[in-house]
C-alpha positions as CSV (number, residue, x, y, z in Angstrom):
1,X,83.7,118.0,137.5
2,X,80.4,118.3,138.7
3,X,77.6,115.7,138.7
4,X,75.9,116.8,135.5
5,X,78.9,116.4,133.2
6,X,80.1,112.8,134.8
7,X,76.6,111.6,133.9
8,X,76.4,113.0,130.5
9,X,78.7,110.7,128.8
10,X,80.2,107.4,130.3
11,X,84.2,106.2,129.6
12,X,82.4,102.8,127.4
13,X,80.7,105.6,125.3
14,X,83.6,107.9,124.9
15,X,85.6,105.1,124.0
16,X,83.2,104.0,121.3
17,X,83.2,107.4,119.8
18,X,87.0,107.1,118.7
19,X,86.6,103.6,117.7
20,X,83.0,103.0,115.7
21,X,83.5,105.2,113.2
22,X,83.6,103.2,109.9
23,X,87.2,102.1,108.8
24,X,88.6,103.4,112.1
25,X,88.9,99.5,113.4
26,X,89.9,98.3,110.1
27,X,92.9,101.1,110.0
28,X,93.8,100.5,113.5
29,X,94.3,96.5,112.7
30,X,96.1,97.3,109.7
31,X,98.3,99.4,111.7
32,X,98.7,96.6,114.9
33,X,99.3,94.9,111.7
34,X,102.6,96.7,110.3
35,X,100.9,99.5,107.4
36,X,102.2,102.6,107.4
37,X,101.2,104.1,104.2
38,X,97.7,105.0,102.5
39,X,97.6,103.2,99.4
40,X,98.4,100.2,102.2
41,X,95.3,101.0,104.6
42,X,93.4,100.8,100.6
43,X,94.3,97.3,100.4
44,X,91.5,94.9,100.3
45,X,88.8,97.9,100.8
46,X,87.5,98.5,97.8
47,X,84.8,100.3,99.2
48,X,87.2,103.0,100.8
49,X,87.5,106.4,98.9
50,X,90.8,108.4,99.1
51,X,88.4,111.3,100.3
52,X,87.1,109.0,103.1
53,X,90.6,107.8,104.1
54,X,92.0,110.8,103.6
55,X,89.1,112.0,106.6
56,X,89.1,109.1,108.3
57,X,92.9,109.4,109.3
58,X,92.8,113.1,110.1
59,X,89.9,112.4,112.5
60,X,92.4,109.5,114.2
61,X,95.1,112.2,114.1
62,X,92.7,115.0,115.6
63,X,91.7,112.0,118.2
64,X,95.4,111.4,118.9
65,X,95.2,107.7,118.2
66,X,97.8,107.8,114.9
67,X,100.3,110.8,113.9
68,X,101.1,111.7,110.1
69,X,104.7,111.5,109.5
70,X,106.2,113.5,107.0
71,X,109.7,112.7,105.0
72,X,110.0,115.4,103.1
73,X,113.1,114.1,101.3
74,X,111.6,111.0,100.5
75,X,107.8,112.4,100.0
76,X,106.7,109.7,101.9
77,X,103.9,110.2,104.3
78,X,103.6,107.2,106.9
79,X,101.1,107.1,110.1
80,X,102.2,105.6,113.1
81,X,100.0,104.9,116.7
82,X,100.4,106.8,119.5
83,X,100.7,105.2,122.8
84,X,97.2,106.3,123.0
85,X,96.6,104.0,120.1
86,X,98.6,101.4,121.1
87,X,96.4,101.1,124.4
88,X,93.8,100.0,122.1
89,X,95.4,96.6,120.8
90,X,93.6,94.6,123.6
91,X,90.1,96.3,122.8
92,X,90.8,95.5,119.1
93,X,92.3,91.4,120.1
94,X,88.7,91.4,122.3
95,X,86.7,92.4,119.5
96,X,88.6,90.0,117.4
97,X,88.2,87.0,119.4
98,X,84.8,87.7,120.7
99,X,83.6,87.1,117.3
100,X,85.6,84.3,116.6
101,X,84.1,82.7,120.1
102,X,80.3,83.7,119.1
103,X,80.3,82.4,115.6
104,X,79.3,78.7,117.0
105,X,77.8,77.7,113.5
106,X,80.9,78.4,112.1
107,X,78.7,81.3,110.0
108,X,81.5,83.2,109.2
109,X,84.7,81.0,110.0
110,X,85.2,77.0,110.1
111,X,87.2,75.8,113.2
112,X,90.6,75.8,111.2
113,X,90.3,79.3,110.1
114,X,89.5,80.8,113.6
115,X,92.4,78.8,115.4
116,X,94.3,80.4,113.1
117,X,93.0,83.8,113.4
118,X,93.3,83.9,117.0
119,X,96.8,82.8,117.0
120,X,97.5,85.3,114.7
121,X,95.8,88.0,116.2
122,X,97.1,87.0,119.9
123,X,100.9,87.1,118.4
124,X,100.3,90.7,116.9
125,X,98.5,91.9,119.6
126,X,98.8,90.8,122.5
127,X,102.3,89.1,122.7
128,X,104.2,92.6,121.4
C-alpha cells in the first residue's frame, strides 16, 4: 500500500463508517442484546420504517457485521453477528458508558438509573 492510500482514510474513520450510520448502533445493541428478528429490532423505534430496516440490515450484511439467516421450513428470517460484529461489543459498552460518565447533571440519567445501566450493559457486553 503506498503512502497516498494509508493517508486517505484512517482505521478511527473506517471504523466510524460501519458504525454511525443511523440505527446501525441501535441494531447492534439490540443484537449484543439477544434480537434476532425484524419486527424485534422495530421495538421501541417508532421512527424506524421497514424500508429503512429492511436497508439498514442489508448494509450491516454487505459490511459483514450481521448475516441473514434463512429457515425456510419455518419462514423465519433471524440475523446473527459475525465475529466481525461481535469485535464491536467493547466499542458499543465504551460508547455506553462514556455517556453515562459525561452526563454529570444527571441530564439524561439520575445516579440510580446509570448504575444500573452500566451493570447491565457490562454483564451483556463485556462479561460474555
Amino acid at each position: 500500500m503506498n503512502n497516498d492510500k494509508k493517508a486517505e482514510k484512517c482505521p478511527m474513520e473506517l471504523a466510524m463508517e460501519l458504525i454511525s450510520r443511523k440505527w446501525v448502533i441501535q441494531i447492534l445493541r439490540d443484537m449484543f442484546f439477544g434480537k434476532k428478528r425484524f419486527n424485534e429490532f422495530k421495538d421501541g423505534k417508532p421512527n424506524l420504517s421497514n424500508k429503512v430496516l429492511s436497508n439498514c440490515l442489508k448494509e450491516m450484511e454487505e459490511n459483514g457485521l450481521i448475516s441473514r439467516n434463512n429457515d425456510e421450513d419455518k419462514q423465519i428470517i433471524e440475523y446473527t453477528l459475525t465475529d466481525k460484529g461481535k469485535k464491536l461489543n467493547k466499542v458499543v459498552y465504551e460508547l455506553a458508558m462514556f455517556t453515562l460518565t459525561t452526563d454529570l447533571g444527571n441530564e439524561f440519567y439520575d445516579d440510580e438509573t446509570k448504575i444500573e445501566l452500566e451493570n447491565i450493559f457490562k454483564n451483556t457486553l463485556i462479561n460474555n
